[in-house]
Short mmCIF file of the C-alpha atoms (twelve columns), coordinates in Angstrom:
data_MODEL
# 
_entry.id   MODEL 
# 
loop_
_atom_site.group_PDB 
_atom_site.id 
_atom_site.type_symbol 
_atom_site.label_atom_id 
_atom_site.label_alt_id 
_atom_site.label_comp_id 
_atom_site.label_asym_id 
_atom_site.label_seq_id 
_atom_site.Cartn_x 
_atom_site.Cartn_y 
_atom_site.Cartn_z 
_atom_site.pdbx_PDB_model_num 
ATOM 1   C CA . UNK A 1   0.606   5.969   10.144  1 
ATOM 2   C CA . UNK A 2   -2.681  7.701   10.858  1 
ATOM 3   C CA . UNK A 3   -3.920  11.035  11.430  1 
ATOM 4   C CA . UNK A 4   -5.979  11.607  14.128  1 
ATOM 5   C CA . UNK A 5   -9.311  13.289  12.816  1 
ATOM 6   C CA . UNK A 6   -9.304  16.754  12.872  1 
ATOM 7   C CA . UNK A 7   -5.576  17.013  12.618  1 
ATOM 8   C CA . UNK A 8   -4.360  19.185  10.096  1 
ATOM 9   C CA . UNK A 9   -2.521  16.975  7.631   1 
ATOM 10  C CA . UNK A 10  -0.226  19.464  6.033   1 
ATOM 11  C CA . UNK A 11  1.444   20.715  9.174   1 
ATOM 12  C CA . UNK A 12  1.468   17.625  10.272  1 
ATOM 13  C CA . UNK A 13  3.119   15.982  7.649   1 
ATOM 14  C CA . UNK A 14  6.293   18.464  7.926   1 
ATOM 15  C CA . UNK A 15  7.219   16.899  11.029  1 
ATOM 16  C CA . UNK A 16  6.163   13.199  9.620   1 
ATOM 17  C CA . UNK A 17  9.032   13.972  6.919   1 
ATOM 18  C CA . UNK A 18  11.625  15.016  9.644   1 
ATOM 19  C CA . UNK A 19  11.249  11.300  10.966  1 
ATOM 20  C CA . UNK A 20  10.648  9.223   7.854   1 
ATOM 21  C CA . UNK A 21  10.468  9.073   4.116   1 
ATOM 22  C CA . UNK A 22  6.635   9.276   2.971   1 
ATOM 23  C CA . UNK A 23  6.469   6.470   0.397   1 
ATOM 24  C CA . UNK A 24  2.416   6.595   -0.613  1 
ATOM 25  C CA . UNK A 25  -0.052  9.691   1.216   1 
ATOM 26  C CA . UNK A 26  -3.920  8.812   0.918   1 
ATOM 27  C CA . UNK A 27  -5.291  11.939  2.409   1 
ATOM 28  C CA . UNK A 28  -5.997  13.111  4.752   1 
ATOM 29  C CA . UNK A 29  -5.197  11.028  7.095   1 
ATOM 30  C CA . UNK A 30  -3.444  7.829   6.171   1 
ATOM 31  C CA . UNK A 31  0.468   7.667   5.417   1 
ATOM 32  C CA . UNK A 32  3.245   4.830   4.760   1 
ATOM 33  C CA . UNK A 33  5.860   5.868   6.012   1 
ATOM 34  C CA . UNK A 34  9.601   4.290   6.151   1 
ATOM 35  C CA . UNK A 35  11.574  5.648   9.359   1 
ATOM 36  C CA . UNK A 36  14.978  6.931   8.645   1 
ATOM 37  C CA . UNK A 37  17.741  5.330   9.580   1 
ATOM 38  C CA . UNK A 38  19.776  6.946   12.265  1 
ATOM 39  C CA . UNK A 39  16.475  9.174   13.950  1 
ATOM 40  C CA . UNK A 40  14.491  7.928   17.108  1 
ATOM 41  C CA . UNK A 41  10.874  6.683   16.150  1 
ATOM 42  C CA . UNK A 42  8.719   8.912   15.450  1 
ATOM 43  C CA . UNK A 43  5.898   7.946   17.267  1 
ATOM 44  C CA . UNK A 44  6.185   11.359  19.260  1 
ATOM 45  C CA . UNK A 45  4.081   13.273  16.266  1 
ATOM 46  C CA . UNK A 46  1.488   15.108  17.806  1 
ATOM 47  C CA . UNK A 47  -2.230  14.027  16.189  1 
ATOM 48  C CA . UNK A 48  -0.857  10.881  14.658  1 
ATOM 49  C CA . UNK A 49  -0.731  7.242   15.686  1 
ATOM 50  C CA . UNK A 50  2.536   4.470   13.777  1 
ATOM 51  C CA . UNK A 51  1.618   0.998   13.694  1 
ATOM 52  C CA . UNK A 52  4.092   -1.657  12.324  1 
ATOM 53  C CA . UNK A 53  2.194   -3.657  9.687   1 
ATOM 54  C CA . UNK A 54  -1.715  -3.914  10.091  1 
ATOM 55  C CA . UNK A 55  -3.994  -0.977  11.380  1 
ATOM 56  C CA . UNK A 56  -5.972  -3.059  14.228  1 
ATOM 57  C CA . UNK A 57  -9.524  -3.215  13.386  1 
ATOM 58  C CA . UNK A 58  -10.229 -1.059  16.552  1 
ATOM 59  C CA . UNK A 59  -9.331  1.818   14.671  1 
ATOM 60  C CA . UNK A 60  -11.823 3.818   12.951  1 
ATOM 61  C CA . UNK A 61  -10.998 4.235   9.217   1 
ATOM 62  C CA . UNK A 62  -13.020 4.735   5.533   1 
ATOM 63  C CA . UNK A 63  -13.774 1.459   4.063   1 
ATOM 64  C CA . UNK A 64  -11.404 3.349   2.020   1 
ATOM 65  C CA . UNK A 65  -8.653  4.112   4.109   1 
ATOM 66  C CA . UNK A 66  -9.064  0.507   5.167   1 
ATOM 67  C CA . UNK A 67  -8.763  -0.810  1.673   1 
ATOM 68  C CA . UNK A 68  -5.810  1.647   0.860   1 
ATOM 69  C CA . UNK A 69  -4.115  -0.216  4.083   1 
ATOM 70  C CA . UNK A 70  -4.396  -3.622  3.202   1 
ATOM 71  C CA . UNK A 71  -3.648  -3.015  -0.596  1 
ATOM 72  C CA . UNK A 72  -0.371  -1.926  0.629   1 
ATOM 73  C CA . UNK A 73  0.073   -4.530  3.051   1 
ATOM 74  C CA . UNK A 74  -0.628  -7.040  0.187   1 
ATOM 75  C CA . UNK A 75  2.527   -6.519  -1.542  1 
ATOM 76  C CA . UNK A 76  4.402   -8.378  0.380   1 
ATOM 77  C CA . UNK A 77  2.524   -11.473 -0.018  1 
ATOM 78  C CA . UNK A 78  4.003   -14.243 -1.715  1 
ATOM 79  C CA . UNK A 79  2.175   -15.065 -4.606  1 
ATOM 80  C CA . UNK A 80  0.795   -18.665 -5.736  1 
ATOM 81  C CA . UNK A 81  1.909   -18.363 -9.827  1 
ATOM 82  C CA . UNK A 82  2.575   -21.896 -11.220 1 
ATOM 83  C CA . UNK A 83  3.497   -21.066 -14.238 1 
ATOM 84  C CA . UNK A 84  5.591   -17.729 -13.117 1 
ATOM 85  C CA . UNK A 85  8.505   -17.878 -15.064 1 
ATOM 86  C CA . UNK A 86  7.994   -20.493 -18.158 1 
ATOM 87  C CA . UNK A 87  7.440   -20.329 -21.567 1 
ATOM 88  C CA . UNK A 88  4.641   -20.120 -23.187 1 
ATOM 89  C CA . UNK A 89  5.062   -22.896 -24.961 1 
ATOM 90  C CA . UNK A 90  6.003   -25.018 -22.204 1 
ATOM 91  C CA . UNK A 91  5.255   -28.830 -21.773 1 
ATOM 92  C CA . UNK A 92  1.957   -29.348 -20.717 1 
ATOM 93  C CA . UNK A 93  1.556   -25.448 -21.026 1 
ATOM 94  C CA . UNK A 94  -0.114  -24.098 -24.212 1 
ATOM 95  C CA . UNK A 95  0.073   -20.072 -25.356 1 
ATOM 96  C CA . UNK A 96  -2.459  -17.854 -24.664 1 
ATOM 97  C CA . UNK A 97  -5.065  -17.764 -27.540 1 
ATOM 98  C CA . UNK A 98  -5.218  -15.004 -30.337 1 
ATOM 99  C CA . UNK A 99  -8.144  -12.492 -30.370 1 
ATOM 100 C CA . UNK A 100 -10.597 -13.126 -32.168 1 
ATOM 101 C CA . UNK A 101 -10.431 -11.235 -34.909 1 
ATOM 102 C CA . UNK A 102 -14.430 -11.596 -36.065 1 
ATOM 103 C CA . UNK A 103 -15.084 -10.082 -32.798 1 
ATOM 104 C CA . UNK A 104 -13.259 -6.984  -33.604 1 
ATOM 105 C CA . UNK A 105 -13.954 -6.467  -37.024 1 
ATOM 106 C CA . UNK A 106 -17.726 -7.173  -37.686 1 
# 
């Protein structure tokens, strides 16, 4: 969800939580939002827009408020980890190597 600029996030954000359950607030103007079950959308707010997934590109946010977007989105990525899961000492895996302890102790 994002706040239209200018809009004053705290009031605002009282009627967001009427709707939906605020799960991560980058002020002041982005929101994640989960909808609660049982209430019509909330897409009504005055001075805010809902998308469903991405925040099209035609919307003007902070390379922050960008970043902050996709980070989120990311999470649900499934993640490439070949070795998720094993141990360390694993065939044709070997364990990670000790610190070197010269390094840290000159």
């Amino acid at each position: 969800m994002v706040f239209d600029a200018g809009a004053p996030p705290g009031a605002i954000l009282q009627q967001v939580r009427q709707h939906a359950v605020v799960l991560q607030w980058l002020p002041p103007r982005i929101a994640i939002v989960r909808l609660r079950a049982g209430l019509p959308p909330a897409r009504t707010v005055a001075g805010t827009s809902w998308y469903d997934g991405a925040v099209p590109a035609s919307v003007d946010l902070a390379p922050t408020e960008r970043l902050f977007v996709d980070a989120w989105l990311s999470r649900r990525e499934t993640k490439d980890r070949p070795a998720d899961g094993l141990h360390w000492d694993a065939p044709g895996k070997e364990p990670p190597d000790w610190p070197d302890e010269a390094a840290h102790h000159p």
